[in-house]
N, C-alpha and C positions, 0 to 999 in steps of 0.2 A: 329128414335124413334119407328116407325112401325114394326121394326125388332126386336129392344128390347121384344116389347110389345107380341111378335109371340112366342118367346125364353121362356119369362115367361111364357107363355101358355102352351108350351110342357113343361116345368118343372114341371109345377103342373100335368099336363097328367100324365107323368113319376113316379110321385110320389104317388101319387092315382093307378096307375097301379101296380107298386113295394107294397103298402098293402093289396090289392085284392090279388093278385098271390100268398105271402107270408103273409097269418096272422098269429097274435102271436098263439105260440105255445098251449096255454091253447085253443084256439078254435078249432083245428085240431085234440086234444087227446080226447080219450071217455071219459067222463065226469066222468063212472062208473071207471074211474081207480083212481081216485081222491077219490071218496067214501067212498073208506076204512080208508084213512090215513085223509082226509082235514076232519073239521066241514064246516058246512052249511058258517057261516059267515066267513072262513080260504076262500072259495070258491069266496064269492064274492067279498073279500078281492083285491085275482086277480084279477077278472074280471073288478074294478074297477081302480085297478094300470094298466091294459093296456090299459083301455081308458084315463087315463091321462098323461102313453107313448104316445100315439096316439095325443091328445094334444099338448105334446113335438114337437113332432114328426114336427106338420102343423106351430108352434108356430117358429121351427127353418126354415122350409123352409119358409115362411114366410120373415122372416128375409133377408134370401138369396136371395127372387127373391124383396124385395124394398130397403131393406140397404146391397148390397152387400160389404161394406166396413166394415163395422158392423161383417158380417158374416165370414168373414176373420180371425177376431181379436178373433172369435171364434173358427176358425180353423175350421170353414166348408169352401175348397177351391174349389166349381162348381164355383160362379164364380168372382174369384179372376181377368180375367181380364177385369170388369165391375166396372164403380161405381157408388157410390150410387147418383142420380138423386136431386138436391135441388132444387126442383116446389111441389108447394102447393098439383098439382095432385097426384103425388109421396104419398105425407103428407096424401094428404085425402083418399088414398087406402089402404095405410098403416095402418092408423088407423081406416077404417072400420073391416078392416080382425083383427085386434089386440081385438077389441071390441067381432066379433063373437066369437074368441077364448075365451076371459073370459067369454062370455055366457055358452059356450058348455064345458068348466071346472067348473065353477056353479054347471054343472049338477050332476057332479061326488057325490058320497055317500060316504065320508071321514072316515064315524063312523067303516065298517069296515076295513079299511086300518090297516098298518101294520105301529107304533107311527111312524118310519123315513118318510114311503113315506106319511104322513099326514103332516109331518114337511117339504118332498118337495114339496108339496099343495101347500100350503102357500107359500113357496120361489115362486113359478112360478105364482101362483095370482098376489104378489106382484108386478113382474117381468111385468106383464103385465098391473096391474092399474099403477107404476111409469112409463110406457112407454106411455101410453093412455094421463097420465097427463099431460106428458112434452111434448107432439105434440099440444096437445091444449090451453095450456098457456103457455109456454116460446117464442114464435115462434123466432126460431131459425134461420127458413130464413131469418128476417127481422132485426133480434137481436142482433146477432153475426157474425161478418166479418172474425172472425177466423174459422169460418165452414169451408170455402171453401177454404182453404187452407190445410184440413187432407188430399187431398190426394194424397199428396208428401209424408206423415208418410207413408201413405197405402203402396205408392208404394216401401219405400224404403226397406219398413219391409220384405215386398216379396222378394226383393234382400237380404236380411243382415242375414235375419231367415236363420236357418238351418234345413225344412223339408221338402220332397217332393224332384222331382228331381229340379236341379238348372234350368236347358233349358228352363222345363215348366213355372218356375217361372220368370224367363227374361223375358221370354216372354213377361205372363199377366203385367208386370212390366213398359213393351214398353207401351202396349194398355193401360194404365190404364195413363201414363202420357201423351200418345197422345192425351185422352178425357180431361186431365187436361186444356184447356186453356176454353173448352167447358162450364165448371165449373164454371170459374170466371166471364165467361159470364152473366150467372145465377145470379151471386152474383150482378151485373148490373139492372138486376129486379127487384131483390129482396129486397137488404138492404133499409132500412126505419128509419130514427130516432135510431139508437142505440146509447148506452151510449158511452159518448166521451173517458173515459179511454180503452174501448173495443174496439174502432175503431181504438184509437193511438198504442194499443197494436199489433193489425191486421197489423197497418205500420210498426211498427220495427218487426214482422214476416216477412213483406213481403217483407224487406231491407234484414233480415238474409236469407231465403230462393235464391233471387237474386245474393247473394254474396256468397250463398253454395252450388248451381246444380252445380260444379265442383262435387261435394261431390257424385255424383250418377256414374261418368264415371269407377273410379274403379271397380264398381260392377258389371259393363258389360263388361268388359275385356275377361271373360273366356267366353262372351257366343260369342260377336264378334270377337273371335283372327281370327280365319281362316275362316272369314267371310267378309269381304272388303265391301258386298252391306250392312248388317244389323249394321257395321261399321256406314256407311255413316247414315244410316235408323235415327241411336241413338243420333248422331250428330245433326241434323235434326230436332227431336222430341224437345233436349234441348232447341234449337235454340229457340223453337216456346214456348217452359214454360219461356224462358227467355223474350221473346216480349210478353208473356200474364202478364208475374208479373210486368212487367215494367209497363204494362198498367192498372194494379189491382193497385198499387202503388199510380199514379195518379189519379185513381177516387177516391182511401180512402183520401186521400189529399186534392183534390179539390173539389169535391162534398161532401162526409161524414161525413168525421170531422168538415167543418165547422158550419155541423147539425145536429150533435151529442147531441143529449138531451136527450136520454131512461133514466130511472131508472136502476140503475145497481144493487139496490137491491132486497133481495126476498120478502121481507116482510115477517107479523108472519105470514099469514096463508102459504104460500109454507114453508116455516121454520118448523112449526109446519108437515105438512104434510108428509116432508121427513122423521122428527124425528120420527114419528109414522109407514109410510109405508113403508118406506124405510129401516129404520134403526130398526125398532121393538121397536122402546122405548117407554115408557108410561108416558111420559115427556111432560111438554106445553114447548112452545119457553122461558116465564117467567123462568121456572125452569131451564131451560139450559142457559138461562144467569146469574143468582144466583149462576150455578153449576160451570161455568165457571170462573167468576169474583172471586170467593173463592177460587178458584184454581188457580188463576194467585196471590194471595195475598200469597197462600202459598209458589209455586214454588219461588217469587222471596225473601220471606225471609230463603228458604233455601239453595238460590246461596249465599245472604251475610254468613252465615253461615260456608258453605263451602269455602267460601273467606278467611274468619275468619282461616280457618283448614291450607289454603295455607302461607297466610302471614297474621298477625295479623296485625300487625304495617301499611303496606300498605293499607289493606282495611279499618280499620280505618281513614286511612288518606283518602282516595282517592275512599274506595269502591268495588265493588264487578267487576265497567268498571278499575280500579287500577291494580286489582289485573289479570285481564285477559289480559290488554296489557305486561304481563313479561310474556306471555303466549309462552315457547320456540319456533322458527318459523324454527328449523331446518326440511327441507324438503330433499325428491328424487330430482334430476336432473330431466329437464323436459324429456328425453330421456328415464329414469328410472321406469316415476311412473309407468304405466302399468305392470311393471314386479315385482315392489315393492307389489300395491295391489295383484297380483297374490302370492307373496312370504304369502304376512297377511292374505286371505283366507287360503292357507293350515294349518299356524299353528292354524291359527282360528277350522278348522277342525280337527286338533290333540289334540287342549287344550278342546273342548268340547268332541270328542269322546272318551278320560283319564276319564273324570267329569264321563262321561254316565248320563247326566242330559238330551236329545234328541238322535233322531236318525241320523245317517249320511247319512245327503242325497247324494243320490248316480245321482244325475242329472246334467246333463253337465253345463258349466257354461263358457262362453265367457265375458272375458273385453274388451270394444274397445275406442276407442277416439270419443266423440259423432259430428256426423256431426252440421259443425256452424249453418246450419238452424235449428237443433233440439234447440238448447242451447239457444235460447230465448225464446223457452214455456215450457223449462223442468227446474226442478232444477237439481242443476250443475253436480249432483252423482244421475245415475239413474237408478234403477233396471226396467229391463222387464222381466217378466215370462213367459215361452210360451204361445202359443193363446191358446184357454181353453182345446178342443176338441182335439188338434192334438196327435198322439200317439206319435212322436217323441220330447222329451221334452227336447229343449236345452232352457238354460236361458242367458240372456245378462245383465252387468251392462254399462250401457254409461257412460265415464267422460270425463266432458266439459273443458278438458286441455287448457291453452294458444297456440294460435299460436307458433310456434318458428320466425316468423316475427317479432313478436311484439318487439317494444324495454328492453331489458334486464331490467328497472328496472318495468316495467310493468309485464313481466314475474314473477318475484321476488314477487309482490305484490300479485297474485293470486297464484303462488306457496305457497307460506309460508300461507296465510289465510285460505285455503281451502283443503290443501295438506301435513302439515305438519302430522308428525308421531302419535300423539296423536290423530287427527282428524282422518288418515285414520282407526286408529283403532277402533273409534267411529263409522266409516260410515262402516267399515266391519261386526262389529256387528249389525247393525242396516239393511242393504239390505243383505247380505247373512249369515254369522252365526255366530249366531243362531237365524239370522231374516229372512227378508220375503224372502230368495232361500229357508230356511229349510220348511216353512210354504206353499212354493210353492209345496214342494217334498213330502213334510206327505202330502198335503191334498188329491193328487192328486189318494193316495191309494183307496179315499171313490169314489168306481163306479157311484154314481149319477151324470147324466147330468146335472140335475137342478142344482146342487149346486158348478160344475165346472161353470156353466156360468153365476152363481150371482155376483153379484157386491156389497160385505158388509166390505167399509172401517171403520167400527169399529172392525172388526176381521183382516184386513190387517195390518192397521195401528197403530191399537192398539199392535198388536204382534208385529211389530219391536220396539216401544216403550218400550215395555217390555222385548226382546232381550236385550236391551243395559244396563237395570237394572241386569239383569241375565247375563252379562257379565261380571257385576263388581261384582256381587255377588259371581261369580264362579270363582273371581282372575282373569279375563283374561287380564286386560287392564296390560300396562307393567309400567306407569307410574301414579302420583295422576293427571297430567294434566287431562288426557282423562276421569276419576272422575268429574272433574272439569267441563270440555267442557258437561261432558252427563247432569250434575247439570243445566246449561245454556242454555243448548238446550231444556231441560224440562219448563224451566222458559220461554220459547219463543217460546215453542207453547202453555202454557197454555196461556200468552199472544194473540196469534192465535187463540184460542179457545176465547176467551173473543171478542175480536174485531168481527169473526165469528159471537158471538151471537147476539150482541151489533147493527155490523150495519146492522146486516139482519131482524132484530124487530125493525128497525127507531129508536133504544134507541143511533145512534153515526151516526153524519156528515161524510162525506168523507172528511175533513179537519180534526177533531176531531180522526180518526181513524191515517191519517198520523202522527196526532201531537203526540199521543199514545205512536207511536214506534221510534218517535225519541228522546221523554223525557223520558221512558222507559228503553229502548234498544239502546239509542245513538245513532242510523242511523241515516245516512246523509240520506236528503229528499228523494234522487231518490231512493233509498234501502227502505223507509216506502212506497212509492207510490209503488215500487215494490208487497210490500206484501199485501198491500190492494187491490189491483189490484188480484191477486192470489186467495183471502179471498173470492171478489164479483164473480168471476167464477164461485167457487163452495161452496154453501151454504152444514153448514156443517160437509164439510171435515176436516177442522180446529180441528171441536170439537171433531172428532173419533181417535183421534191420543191420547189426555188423559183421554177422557173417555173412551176407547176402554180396554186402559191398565188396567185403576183403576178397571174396571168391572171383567180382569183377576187376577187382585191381588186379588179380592175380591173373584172368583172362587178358587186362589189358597189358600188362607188362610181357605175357609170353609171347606178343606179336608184335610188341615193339622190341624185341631180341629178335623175333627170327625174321621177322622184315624190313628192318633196321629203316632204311633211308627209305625204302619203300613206304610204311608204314603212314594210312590215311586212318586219321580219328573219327573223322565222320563215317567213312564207309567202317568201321568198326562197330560207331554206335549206331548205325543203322540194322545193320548183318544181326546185332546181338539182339535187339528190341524186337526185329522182322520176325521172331521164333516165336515168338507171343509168348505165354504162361505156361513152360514146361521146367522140370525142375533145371537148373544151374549145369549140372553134371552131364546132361542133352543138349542143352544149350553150347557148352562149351566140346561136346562130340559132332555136334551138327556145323559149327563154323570150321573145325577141324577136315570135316568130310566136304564140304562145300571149296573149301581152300585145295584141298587136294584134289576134287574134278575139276576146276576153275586150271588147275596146270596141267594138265592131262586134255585140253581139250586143245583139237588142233589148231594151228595159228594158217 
């Protein structure tokens, strides 16, 4: 610990030393060269966008010397083979330094900034009261038993990612699961009363994790081949995450769960709190369950609808769950899928770059089979983006394939549900195109840090949502199923979005919330505890998936009224994604304000 504490010390030396030797550029040029061309406020314009680089700047290292795990996923890699420390001291250093930071950004004079970098003001304000917030009321150490278990994600990402060289990344990959048992020790201190859904959740993590550190040997293959000692080293290490989870396994079991009492909800006022700071919205918690409750009333009269369009006769009879069990269940071989999804990206790629409705993202994109310890906290088709920061941008989709152990009709049952043809053309539009790979690749264009390293799932989530509309829209799906399925899948997160709002303002039980979605949506109980369990994670999230969309349809419709025949789709979805991750409300004041110097400027 002593040494840690030495290391962050030169970092910050290092870095205070690296802005001395090199300041921005405006303070080393004569001022008198600016003169002629800048006005007075053009001038302090700068001068105030490079103290809130400089802000950036302490606000990332920061980051880097208390949540090095954190800083990773940001694609700042000093030190990737560190992690981040779960003790309160940790907590309480962190979030003094987070506190000076929003003082010494305070200071900044916004009035003359230049409208973008005043809009990434705000994103990094933001960025820094939600972070302030959630250290000092959710407590995390004590709350969630799945903490201490990121950093097997940490480490595996370092292996699986494609940036950087690979040696280096083994490496930090070693040391970073060697501290792994160090971790769950912590987790021995620390946890305290957490909710008992969140603690049984932590256990079947830490059953899937136990039964998937197979899952990491591959990845060290090319760095131990002609290496026999760091062979042995990596053997070793496992060995010891294998007797730490064994041993984390046991105390969630026998100590934790049987005192599992926490609240697992947010209540209105953090509810309220995210919708406003987080999310930019000018919403109470009341109105977002209003907004959402209406929305699931709608979605699910227009699946019967579309039920109605498939089979009349049957959905009459039997309904809208009737007409979805003749749902075709022809699948890939499980041998296949991976190369099938690779076959329905590209055309997916040809049928939108014909349209010229988006741009073709030009950024790599890996399918893989998701390791078994991921596929208990992930859903089952999973897009990753690169880390925010890195310049090398490869993307990855994980799919939570069957074992081929398993027995053949259990095979069968997750092949055909989750895998059939219609579906994956649903989940192709919906995680890469013309969803969140394309939205990853436009945004990435917009040079601001701040708004690569924001976090706004109303403009994530909302855009693959509306991908999958703009799939059908664009003719892409090849059959009325996948129609059908996108119908359904809207009906069941406006449902999401509803229960979202529901149990997070105390207006829905957690018995009331399971009962929901299996009188609703026909799930079998363990499938409703599933998603309610998912819901109380993250307050929210739920709702940015159809309010995220309806806010883009509501952009898109306001410029196909005022630029009638004028009106290009693609320069739309480009203009909207090019902002990167700033909330909705900026987004749609930034295309506003760009449309109006765009006329203004002389011909």
């Amino acid at each position: 610990m002593k040494t840690l504490f030495l290391n962050e010390k030169k970092f910050f030396i290092g870095f205070f030393f690296f802005v001395s030797i090199f300041p921005p550029l405006i303070s080393i040029l004569p001022v008198s060269a600016y003169e002629a061309t800048l006005t007075t406020q053009e001038v302090e314009g700068a001068l105030e966008n490079t103290k809130l680089n400089e802000v950036l700047g302490q606000y990332l290292a920061t980051v880097q010397m208390y949540d090095p795990e954190r800083a990773t996923r940001m694609g700042i890699h000093g030190t990737d083979s560190v992690l981040t420390q779960r003790t309160q001291e940790r907590v309480n250093k962190q979030l003094e330094a987070f506190k000076n930071l929003r003082s010494k950004l305070h200071d900044i004079k916004t009035a003359s900034m230049y409208p973008s970098l005043q809009v990434d003001y705000v994103v990094l304000d933001h960025l820094l009261e939600v972070d302030i917030y959630e250290m000092e009321n959710l407590g995390l150490l004590k709350m969630r038993p799945q903490y201490y278990l990121e950093p097997l994600f940490s480490a595996y990402h370092l292996l699986s990612k494609d940036f950087g060289d690979y040696n280096i990344r083994a490496g930090n990959a070693m040391v970073r699961l060697r501290e792994f048992p160090q971790i769950l020790e912590q987790a021995e201190r620390n946890l305290f009363h957490p909710p008992r859904i969140w603690a049984e959740q932590a256990l079947k993590l830490t059953d899937s994790a136990l039964n998937g550190v197979s899952d990491f040997i591959p990845l060290f293959r090319g760095y131990t081949r002609y290496d026999p000692v760091l062979k042995t080293q990596v053997d070793e290490i496992m060995d010891k995450v294998k007797t730490a989870l064994t041993r984390y396994r046991d105390f969630l079991k026998n100590e934790i769960i049987p005192n599992s009492d926490g609240e697992f909800r947010a209540g209105s006022y953090i509810y309220g709190f995210y919708l406003e700071r987080w999310h930019g919205l000018s919403i109470t918690p009341g109105s977002a369950l209003s907004y959402s409750k209406k929305s699931c009333k709608t979605a699910l009269k227009d699946l019967a609808k579309e039920a109605v369009n498939i089979d009349a006769l049957l959905a009459k009879e039997k309904g809208w769950k009737g007409v979805m069990a003749k749902l075709p269940k022809e699948h890939p071989p499980l041998s296949d899928v991976l190369k099938v999804f690779q076959d329905e990206v590209d055309r997916a790629y040809q049928h939108f770059d014909e349209y010229k409705v988006v741009e073709f993202p030009k950024q790599r994109l890996l399918i893989r089979k998701m390791p078994d310890f991921m596929s208990a906290a992930l859903p089952y088709v999973y897009y990753a983006e690169p880390f925010a920061l890195d310049d090398v941008r490869v993307s990855e989709l994980y799919l939570a394939l069957p074992s081929d152990k398993l027995p053949a009709p259990t095979q069968e049952r997750i092949l055909s549900s989750g895998f059939n043809y219609a579906q994956i053309e649903l989940l192709v539009a919906f995680d890469i195109m013309p969803g969140m790979h394309l939205r990853s690749y436009t945004a990435d264009s917009n040079s601001s840090r701040i708004r690569k390293i924001a976090n706004q799932p109303m403009v994530t989530n909302g855009w693959a949502c509306y991908a999958e509309l703009m799939a059908g829209e664009m003719g892409y799906y090849s059959s009325y199923w996948a129609k059908f399925l996108r119908v359904y899948v809207r009906a069941l997160r406006a449902g999401r979005a509803y229960v979202d709002t529901a149990l997070h303002t105390n207006k829905m039980t957690y018995e009331e919330a399971v009962g929901f979605f299996q009188e609703t949506f026909y799930m079998s109980k363990g499938q409703a505890q599933t998603e309610v369990l998912r819901i109380s994670l993250s307050p929210t999230e739920s709702l940015s998936y159809i309010m995220g969309m309806d806010r883009i349809l509501e952009m898109r419709g306001y410029y196909m009224r005022t630029e009638d025949k004028y009106f290009d789709l693609r320069k739309f979805h480009s203009s909207f994604l090019r902002q990167g991750k700033i909330p909705l409300r900026d987004i749609d004041a930034e295309l506003k304000r760009l449309k109006k110097e765009s006329l203004n400027v002389p011909k």
